[in-house]
N, C-alpha and C positions, 0 to 999 in steps of 0.2 A: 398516564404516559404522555409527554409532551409532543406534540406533532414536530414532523420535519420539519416546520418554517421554525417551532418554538426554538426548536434543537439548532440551526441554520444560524438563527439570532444570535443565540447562546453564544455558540460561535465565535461569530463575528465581534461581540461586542468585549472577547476575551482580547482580543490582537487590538494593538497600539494605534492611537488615533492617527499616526503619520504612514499606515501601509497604504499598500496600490490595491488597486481592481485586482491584480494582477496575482499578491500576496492574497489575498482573499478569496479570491476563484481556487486556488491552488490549496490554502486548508480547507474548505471546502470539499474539494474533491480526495484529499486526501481520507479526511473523516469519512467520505461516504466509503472509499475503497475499504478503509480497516473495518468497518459496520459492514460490510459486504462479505469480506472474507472470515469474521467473527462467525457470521450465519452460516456461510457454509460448511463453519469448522462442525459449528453445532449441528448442521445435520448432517453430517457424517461423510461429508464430501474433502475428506482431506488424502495427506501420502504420508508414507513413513519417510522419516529423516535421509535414510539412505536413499529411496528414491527419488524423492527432491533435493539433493547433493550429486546424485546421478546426472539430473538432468540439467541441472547449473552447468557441474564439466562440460559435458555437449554442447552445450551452447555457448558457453565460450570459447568451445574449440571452432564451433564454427566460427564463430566472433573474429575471434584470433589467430586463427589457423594451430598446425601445432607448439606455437608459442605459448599456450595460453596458460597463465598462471598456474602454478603449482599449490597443492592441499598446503602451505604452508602454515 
């Protein structure tokens, strides 16, 4: 199994030689985010669809008050 730096490289060395820090920082952290919540799926820390659809609504109600997007 390849270490974080090997996987980090990997990476980086897939994005086009003309990106920023900036672009890079940012796959980066995104990769780590999906490999974070991968692991959590797998150990059993996740929700049912309906309750993380639930809890979008609410939050964009608060976001938006009652304007807030419609299930469309």
């Amino acid at each position: 199994m390849p270490s974080e730096k090997e996987e980090a490289l990997e990476c980086l060395t897939q994005m086009p030689d003309d990106c920023t820090l900036e672009d890079m920082l940012y796959r980066l952290y995104v990769v780590q985010r999906i490999k974070r919540g991968l692991a959590d799926s797998k150990a059993g820390h996740k929700k049912p669809h309906a309750e993380a659809m639930k809890e979008i609504r609410e939050w964009l109600y608060r976001l938006h008050g009652p304007q807030a997007p419609s299930k469309t």
